[in-house]
LUMRO-726447 format. One record per residue (C-alpha): x negated, y negated, z; residue number from 1; residue in one letter. Coordinates in Angstrom, 1 decimal. Each point is the difference from the previous one (the first is absolute). Example, Ala and Ser with C-alpha at 12.3 -4.5 7.8 and 13.67 -1.06 7.14 Angstrom:
+--------+--------+--------+-----+----+
:      x :      y :      z :   i : aa :
+--------+--------+--------+-----+----+
:  -12.3 :    4.5 :    7.8 :   1 :  A :
:   -1.4 :   -3.4 :   -0.7 :   2 :  S :
+--------+--------+--------+-----+----+
END
This chain:
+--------+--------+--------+-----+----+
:      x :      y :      z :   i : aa :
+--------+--------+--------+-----+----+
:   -5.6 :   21.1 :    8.2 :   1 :  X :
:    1.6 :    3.3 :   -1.6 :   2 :  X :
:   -0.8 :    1.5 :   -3.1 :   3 :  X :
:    2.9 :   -1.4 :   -1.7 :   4 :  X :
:   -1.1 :   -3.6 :    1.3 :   5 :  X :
:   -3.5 :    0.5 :   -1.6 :   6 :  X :
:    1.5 :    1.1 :   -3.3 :   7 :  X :
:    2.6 :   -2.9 :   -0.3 :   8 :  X :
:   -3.1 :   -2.6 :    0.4 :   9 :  X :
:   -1.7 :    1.8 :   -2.1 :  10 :  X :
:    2.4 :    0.5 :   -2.8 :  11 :  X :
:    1.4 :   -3.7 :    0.8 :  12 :  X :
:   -3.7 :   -1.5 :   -0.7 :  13 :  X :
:   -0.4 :    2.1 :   -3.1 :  14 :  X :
:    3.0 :   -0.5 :   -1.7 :  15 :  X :
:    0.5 :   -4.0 :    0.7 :  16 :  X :
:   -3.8 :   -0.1 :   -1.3 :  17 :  X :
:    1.6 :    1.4 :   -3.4 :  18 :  X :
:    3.4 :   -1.8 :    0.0 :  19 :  X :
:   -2.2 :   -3.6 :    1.0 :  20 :  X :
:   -1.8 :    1.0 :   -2.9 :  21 :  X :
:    3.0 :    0.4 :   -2.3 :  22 :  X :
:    1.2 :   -3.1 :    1.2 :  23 :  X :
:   -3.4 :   -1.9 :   -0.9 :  24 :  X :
:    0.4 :    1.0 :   -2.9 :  25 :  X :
:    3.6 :   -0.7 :   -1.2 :  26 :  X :
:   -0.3 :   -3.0 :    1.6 :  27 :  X :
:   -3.4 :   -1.3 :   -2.5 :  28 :  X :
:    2.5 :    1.6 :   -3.1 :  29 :  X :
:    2.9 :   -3.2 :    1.0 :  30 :  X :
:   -2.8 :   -2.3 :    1.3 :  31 :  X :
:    1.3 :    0.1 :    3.0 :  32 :  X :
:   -2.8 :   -1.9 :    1.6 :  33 :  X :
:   -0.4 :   -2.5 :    3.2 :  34 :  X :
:   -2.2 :   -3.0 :   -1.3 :  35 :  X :
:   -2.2 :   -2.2 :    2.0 :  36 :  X :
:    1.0 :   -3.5 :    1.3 :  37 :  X :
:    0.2 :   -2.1 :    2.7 :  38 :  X :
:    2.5 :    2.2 :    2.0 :  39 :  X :
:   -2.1 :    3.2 :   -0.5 :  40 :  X :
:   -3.1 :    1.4 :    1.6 :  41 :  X :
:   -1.5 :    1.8 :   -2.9 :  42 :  X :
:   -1.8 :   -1.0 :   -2.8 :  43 :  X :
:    1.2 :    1.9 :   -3.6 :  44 :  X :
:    3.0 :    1.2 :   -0.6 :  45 :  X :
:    0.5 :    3.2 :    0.9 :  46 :  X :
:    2.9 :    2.7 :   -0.9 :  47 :  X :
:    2.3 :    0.4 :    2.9 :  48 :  X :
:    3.4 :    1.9 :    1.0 :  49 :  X :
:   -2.4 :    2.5 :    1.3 :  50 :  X :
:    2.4 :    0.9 :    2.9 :  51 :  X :
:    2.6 :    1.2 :   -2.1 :  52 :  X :
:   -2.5 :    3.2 :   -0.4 :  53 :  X :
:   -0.2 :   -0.3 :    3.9 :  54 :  X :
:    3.9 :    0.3 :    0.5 :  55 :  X :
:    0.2 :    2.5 :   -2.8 :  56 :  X :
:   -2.1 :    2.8 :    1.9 :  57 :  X :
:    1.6 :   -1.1 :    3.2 :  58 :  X :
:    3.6 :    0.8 :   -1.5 :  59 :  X :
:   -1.5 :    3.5 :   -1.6 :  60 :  X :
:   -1.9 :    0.7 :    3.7 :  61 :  X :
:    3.9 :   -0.8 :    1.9 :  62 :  X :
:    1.9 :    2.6 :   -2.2 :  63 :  X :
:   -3.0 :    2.8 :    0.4 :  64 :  X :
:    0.9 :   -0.6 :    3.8 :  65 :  X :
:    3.0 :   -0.1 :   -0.4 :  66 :  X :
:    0.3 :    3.3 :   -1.8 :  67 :  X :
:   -2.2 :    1.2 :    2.5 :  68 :  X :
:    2.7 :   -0.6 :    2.9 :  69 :  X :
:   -2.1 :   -2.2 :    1.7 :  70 :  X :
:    2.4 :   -3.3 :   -0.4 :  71 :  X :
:    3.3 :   -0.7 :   -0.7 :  72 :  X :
:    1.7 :   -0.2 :   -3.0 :  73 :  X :
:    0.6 :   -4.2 :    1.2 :  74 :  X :
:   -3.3 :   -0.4 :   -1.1 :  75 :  X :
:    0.0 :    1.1 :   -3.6 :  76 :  X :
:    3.6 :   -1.2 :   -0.6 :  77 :  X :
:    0.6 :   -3.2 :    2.2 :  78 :  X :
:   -3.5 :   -1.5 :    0.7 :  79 :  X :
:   -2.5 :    1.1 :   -2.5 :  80 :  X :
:    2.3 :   -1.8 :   -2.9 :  81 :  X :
:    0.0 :   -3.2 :    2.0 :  82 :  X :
:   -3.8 :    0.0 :    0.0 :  83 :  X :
:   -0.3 :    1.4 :   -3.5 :  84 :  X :
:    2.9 :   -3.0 :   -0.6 :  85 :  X :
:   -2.6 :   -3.0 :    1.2 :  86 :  X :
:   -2.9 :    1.8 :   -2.0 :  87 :  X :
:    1.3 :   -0.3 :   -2.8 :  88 :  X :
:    1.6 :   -3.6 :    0.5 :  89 :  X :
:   -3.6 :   -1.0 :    1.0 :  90 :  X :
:   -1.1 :    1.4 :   -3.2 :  91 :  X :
:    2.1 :   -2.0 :   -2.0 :  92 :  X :
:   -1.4 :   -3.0 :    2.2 :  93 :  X :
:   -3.4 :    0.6 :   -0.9 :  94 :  X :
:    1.1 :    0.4 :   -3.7 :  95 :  X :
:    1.4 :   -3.3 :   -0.2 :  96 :  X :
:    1.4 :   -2.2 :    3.8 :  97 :  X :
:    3.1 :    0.5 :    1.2 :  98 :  X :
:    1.8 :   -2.8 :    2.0 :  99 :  X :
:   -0.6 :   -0.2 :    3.5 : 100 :  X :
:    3.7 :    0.5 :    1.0 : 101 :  X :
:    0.5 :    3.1 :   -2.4 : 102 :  X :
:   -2.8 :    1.7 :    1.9 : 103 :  X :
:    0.9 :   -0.7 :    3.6 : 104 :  X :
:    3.8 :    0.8 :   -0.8 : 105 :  X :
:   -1.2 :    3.3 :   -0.6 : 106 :  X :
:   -2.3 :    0.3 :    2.4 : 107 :  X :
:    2.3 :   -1.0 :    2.4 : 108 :  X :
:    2.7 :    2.5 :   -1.3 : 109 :  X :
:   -2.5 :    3.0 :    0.2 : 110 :  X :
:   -0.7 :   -1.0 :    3.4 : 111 :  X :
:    3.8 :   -0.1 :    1.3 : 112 :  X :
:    0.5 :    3.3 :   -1.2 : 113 :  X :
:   -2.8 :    1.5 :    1.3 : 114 :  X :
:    0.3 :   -0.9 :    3.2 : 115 :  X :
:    3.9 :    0.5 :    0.0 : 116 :  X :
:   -1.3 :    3.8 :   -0.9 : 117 :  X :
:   -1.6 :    0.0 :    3.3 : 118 :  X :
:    3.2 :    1.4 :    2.2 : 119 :  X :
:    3.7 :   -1.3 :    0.4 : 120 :  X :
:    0.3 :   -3.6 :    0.8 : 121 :  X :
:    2.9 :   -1.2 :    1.9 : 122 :  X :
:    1.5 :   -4.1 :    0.3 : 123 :  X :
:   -1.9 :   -2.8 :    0.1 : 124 :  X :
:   -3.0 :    1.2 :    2.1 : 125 :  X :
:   -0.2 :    2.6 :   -2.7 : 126 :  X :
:    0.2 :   -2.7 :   -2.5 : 127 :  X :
:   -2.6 :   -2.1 :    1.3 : 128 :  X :
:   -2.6 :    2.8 :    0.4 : 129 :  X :
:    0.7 :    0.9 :   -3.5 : 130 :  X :
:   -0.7 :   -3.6 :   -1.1 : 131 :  X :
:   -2.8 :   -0.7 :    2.1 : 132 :  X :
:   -1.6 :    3.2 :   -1.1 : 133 :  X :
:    0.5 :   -0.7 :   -3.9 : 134 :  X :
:   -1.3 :   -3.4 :    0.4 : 135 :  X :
:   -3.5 :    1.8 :    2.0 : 136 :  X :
:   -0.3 :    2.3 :   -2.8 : 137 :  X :
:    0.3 :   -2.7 :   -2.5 : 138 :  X :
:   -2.8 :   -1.9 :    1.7 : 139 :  X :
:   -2.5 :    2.6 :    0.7 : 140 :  X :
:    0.4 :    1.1 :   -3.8 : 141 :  X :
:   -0.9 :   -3.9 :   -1.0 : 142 :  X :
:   -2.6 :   -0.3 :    2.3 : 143 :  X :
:   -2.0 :    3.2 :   -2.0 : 144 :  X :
:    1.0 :   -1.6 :   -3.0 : 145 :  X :
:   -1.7 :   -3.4 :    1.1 : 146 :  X :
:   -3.1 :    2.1 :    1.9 : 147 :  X :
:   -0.4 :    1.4 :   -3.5 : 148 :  X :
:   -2.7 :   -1.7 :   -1.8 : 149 :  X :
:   -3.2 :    1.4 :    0.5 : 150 :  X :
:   -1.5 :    3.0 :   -1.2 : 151 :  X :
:    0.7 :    3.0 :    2.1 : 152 :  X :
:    2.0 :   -2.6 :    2.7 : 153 :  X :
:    3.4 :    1.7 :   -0.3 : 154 :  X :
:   -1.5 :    3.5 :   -0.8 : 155 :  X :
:   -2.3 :    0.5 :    3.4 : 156 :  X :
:    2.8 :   -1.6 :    1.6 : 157 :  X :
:    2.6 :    2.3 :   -1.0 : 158 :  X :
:   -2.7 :    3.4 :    1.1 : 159 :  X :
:    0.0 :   -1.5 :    3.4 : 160 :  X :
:    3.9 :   -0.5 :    0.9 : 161 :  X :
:    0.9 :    2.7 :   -1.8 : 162 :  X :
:   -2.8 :    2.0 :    1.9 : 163 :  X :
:    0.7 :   -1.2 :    3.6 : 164 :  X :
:    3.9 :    0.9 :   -0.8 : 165 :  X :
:   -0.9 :    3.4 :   -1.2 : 166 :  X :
:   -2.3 :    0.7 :    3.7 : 167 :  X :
:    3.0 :   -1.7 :    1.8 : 168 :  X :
:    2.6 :    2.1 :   -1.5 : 169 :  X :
:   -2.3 :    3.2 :    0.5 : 170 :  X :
:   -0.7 :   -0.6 :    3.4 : 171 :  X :
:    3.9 :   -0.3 :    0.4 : 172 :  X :
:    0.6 :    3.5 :   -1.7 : 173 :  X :
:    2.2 :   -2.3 :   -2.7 : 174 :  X :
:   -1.4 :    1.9 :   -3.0 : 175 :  X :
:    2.0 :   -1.4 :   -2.8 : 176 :  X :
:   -0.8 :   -3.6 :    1.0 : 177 :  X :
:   -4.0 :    1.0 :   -0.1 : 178 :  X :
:    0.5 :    2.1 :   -3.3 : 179 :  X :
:    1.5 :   -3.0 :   -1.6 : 180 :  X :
:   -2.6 :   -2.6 :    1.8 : 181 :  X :
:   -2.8 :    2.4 :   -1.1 : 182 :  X :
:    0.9 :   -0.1 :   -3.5 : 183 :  X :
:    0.2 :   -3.9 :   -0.1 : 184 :  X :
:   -3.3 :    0.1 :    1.0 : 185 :  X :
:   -1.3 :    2.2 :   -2.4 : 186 :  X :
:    1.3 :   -1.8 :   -2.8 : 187 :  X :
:   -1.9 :   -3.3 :    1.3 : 188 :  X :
:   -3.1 :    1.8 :   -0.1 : 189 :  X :
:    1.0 :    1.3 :   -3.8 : 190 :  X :
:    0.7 :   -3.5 :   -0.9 : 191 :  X :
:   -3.7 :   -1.3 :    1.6 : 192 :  X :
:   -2.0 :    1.2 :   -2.2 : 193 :  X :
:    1.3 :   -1.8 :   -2.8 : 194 :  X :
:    0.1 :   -3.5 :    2.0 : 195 :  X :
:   -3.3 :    0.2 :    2.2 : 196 :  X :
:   -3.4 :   -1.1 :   -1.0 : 197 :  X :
:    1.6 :   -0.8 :   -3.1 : 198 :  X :
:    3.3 :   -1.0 :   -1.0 : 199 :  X :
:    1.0 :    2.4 :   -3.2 : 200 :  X :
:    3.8 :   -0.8 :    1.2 : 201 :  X :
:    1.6 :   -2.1 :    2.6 : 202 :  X :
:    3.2 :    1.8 :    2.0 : 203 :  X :
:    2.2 :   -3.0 :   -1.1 : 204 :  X :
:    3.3 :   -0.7 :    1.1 : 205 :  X :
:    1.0 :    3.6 :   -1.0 : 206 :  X :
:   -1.8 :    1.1 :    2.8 : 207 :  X :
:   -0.1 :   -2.4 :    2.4 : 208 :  X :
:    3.2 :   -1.0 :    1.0 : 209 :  X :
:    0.8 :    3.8 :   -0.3 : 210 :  X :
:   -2.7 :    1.3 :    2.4 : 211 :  X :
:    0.6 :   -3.0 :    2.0 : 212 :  X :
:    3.9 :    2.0 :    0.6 : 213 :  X :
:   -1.2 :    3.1 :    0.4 : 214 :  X :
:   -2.4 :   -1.1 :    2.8 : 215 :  X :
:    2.7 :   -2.0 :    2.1 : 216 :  X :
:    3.0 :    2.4 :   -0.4 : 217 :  X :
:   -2.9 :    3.3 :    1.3 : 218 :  X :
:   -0.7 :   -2.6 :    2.9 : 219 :  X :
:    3.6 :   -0.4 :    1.0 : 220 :  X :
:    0.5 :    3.7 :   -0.2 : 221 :  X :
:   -2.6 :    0.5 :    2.1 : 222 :  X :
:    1.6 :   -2.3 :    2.4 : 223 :  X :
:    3.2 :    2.0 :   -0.7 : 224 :  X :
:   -1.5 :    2.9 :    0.5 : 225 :  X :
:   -2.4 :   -1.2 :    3.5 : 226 :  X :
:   -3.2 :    0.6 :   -1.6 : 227 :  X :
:   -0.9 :   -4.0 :    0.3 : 228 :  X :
:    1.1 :   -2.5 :    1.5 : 229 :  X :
:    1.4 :   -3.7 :   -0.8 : 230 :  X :
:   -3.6 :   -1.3 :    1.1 : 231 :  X :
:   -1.6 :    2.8 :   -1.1 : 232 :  X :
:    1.4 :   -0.7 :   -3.8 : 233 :  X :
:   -0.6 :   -3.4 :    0.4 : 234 :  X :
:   -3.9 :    0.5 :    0.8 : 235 :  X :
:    0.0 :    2.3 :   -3.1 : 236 :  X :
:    0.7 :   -2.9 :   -1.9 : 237 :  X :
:   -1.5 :   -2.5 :    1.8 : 238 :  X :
:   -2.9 :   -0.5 :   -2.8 : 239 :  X :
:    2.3 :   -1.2 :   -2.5 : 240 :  X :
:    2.6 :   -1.8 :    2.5 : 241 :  X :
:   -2.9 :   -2.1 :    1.1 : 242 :  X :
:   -1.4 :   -1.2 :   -3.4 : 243 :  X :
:    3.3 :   -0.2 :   -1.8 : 244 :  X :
:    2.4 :   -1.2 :    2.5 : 245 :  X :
:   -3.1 :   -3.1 :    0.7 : 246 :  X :
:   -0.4 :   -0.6 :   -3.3 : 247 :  X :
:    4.1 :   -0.7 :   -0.4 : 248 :  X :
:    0.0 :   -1.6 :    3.1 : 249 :  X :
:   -3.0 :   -2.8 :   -1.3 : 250 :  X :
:    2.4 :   -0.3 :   -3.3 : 251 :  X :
:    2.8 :   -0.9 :    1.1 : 252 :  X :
:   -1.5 :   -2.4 :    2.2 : 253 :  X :
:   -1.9 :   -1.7 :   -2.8 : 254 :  X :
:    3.5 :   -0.1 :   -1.8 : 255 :  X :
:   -0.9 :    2.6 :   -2.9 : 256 :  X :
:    2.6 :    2.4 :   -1.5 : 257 :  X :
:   -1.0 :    3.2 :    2.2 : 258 :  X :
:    1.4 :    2.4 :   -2.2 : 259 :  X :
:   -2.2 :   -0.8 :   -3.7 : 260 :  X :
:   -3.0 :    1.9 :   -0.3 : 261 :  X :
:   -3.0 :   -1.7 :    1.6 : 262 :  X :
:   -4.1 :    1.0 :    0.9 : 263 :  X :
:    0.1 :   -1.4 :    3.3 : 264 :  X :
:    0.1 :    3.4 :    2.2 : 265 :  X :
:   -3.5 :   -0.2 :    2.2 : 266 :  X :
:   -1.3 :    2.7 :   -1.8 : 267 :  X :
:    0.4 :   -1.3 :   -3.5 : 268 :  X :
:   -1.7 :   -3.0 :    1.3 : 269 :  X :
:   -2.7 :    1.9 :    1.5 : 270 :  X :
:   -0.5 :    1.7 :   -4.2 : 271 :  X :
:   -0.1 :   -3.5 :   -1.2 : 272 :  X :
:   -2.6 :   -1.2 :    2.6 : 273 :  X :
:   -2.0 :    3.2 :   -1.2 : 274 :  X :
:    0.8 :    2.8 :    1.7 : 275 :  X :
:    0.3 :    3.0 :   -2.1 : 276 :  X :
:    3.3 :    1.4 :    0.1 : 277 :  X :
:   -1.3 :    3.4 :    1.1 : 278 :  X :
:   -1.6 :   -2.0 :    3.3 : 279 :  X :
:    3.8 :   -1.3 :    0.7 : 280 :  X :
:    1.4 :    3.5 :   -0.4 : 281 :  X :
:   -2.7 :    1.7 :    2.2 : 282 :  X :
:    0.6 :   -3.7 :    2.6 : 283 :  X :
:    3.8 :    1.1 :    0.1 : 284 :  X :
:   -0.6 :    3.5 :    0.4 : 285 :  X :
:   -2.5 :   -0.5 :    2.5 : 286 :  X :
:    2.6 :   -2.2 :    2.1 : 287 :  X :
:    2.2 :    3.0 :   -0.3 : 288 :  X :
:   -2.4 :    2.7 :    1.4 : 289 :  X :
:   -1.4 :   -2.0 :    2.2 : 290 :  X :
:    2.8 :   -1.8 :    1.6 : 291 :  X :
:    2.7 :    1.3 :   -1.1 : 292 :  X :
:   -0.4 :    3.5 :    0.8 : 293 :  X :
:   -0.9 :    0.0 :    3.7 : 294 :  X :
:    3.1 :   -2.7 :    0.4 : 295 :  X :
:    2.1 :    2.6 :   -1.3 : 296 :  X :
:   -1.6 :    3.0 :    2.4 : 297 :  X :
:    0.1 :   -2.3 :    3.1 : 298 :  X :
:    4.1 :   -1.4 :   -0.9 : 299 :  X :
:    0.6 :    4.0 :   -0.4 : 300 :  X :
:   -2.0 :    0.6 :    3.4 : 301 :  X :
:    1.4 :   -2.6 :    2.3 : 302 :  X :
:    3.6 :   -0.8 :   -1.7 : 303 :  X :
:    0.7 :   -2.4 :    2.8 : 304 :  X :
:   -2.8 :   -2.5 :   -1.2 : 305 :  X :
:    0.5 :    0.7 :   -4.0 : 306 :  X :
:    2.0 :   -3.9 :   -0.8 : 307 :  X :
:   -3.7 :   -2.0 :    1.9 : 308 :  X :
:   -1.9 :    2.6 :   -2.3 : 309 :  X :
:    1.8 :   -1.4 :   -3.1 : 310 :  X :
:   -0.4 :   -3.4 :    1.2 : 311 :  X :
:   -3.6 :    0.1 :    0.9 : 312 :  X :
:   -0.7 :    2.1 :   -3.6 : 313 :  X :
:    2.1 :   -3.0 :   -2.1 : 314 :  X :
:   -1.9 :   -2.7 :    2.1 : 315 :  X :
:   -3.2 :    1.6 :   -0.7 : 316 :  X :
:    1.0 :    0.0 :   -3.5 : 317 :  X :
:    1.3 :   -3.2 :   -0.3 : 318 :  X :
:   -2.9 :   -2.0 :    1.1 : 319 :  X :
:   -2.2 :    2.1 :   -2.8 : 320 :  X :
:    1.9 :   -0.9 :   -1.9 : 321 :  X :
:    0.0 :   -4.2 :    0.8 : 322 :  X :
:   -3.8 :    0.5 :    0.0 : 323 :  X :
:   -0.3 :    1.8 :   -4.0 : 324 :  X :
:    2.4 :   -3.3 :   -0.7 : 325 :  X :
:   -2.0 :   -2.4 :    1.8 : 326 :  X :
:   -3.1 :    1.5 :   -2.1 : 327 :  X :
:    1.3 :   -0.1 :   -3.3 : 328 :  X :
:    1.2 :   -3.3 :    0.3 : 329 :  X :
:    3.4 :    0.0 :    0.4 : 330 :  X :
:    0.7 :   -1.1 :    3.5 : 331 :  X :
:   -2.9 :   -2.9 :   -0.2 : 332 :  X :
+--------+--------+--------+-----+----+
END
């Protein structure tokens, strides 16, 4: 990592630590707090909309680079104000619920034009890649909304894609793709100490759903851009794809309405069985460095294999995750 690299984690981390902290604190001047119950795996209510400070110091970091030369002026002008755009929505969520549709209308919007940003589409193939590509983002932002609801879940989460992208773009020589990735990452770590041992703030759905974005639009750019590829991304994710896409699976089998907020992800039951949520988070984390990792270095090593890779790492994953639901009860 260059000198620049080291000063944009470092000046990330510092100043999402102070704009988190900002945000902790507006948020307990409008009581803008998330409350326990049934659907929630904490126990007092505690202030959040914490990852509007997150996405603030992501924004400031974006134009420094920016003004710096090191990314285009797309970034500051087209895509930063669609993230800022679903921060700020999320905000108002956390302030008081928006409907359902209202928030994946804009979601969805957000996501069309990113991805229409990308190059110059052309008929219907075009068209369909554009679609199809809206309605991944869409889904990988949900599915770090859902995954976040436990302390330090989303936050350790977002250091390590955000991480692997910034090495993957770096080893590719695409510099503005790890300056940007980098950056992501240090404003997770700003954001952690705020969340982990003990919740002062939650990131909320101004975060969230944001920093969910951010993370799949850097991973199709670095498809774009060759530094990883399709199975390579999908291993990246492949954590959260395993608990969250299970969990939807087992609830629209048992008939539920998959899309209102729920505490059935494994790992919230594993809190409510008595884990501590720090043991999850170090659990998931642990999955990541330990499986995860190596996957990715053997699919970059021996391309030819990289799809059984994915399958044996989601099959791996998948029957942990049957056995933490056979153990707290839910598949008796």
């Amino acid at each position: 990592m260059n000198l620049l690299g080291i000063m944009i984690t470092l000046l990330g981390a510092c100043l999402s630590a102070l704009l988190v902290g900002w945000a902790t604190w507006f948020s307990h001047r409008l009581n803008i707090k998330a409350h326990p119950g049934p659907r929630q795996s904490h126990a007092q209510s505690t202030p959040t909309g914490g990852g509007l400070g997150m996405m603030s110091a992501l924004a400031v970091i974006l134009w420094a680079l920016f003004a710096l030369g090191e990314i285009s002026a797309r970034w500051v002008f087209v895509v930063l104000p669609l993230f800022m755009l679903l921060s700020l929505l999320g905000w108002f969520d956390d302030r008081r619920p928006l409907s359902v549709l209202l928030r994946l209308t804009v979601q969805l919007l957000v996501s069309l034009v990113l991805i229409s940003s990308l190059r110059d589409w052309n008929g219907i193939h075009g068209f369909s890649q554009v679609v199809m590509g809206a309605v991944a983002l869409t889904g990988v932002m949900n599915m770090y909304n859902f995954m976040d609801g436990s302390h330090g879940m989303a936050g350790l989460e977002g250091v390590f894609i955000a991480g692997v992208i910034a090495m993957a773009a770096l080893s590719a020589e695409q510099f503005s793709l790890a300056y940007v990735a980098l950056a992501v990452a240090a404003c997770c770590i700003g954001f952690l100490p705020w969340n982990i041992p003990r919740p002062r703030v939650f990131m909320g759905d101004a975060g969230s759903v944001p920093l969910g974005l951010v993370l799949a639009w850097l991973l199709v750019l670095a498809m774009d851009q060759s530094a990883l590829s399709l199975p390579m991304v999908i291993l990246v994710l492949s954590v959260f794809l395993v608990d969250s896409g299970l969990t939807l699976s087992a609830r629209v089998i048992r008939g539920e309405r998959w899309y209102t907020p729920h505490n059935q992800h494994v790992y919230q039951k594993l809190i409510r069985s008595g884990w501590t949520h720090g043991k999850v988070a170090c659990v998931y984390q642990l999955a990541n460095i330990f499986l995860v990792l190596p996957s990715l270095l053997l699919a970059k090593l021996f391309p030819i294999f990289s799809w059984a890779i994915v399958m044996g790492v989601l099959t791996i994953m998948a029957c942990g995750w049957f056995v933490a639901a056979r153990a707290t009860g839910d598949l008796e």
